[in-house]
N, C-alpha and C positions, 0 to 999 in steps of 0.2 A: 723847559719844553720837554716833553715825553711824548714820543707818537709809539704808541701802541706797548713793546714792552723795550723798546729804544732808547734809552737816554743820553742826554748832550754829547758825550763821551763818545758813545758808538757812532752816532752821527755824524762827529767830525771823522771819524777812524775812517769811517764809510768813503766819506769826500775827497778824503786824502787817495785814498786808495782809488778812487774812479778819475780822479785827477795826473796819478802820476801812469794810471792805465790807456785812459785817453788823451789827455792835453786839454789845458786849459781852451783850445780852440774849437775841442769837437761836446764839451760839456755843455752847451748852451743849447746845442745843434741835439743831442741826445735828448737833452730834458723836452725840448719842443716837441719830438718823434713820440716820446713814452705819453704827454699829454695831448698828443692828437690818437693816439692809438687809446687811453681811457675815455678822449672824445666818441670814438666810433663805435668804444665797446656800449658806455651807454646810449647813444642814439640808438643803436642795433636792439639793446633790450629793452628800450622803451618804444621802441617800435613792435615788438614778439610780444610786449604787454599789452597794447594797446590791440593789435591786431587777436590775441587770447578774447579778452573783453568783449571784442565787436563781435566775435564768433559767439560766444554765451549766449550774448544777450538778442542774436538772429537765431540760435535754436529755439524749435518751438518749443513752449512749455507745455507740459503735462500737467493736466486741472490736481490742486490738490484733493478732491473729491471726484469719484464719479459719480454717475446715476445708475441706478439699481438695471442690474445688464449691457451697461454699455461696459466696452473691452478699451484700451489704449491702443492709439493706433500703429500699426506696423510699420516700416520700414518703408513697403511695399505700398502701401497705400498713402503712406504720406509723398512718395516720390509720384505717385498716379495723379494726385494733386493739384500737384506742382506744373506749372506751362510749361512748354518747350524754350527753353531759349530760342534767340533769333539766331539764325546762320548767316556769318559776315559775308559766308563764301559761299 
């Protein structure tokens, strides 16, 4: 077994040493915490991915051509556009 540039050797070293740091009682209770925290880390960034995505592809696109004279629109005029939202309050 080799995880990354670890082998068996150091693995155990590792064990031993997280073993005689915390006790065989709290190593179970550790592993659970470290894989709900890689749980949340990717939920979190498949979340930031997914929501990147939805952002892209709700900007408007700009034509890859225009027509002889017409300009891209501003800022300013894409916002004039645009309706007012509704007001809850």
């Amino acid at each position: 077994m080799n995880l990354g540039n670890l082998g068996f050797g150091e693995l155990m070293v590792i064990l031993i040493i997280v073993l005689v740091l915390f006790g065989a009682k709290r190593v179970p209770e550790i592993g659970a915490s470290i894989g709900k925290g890689i749980r949340e880390f990717k939920r979190a960034t498949s979340d930031v991915d997914r929501d990147m995505r939805g952002a892209l592809s709700d900007s408007p696109r700009v034509p890859d051509r225009l027509a002889p004279g017409e300009s891209i629109p501003t800022r300013a005029e894409e916002d004039a556009a645009r309706p007012e939202p509704k007001r809850l309050i």
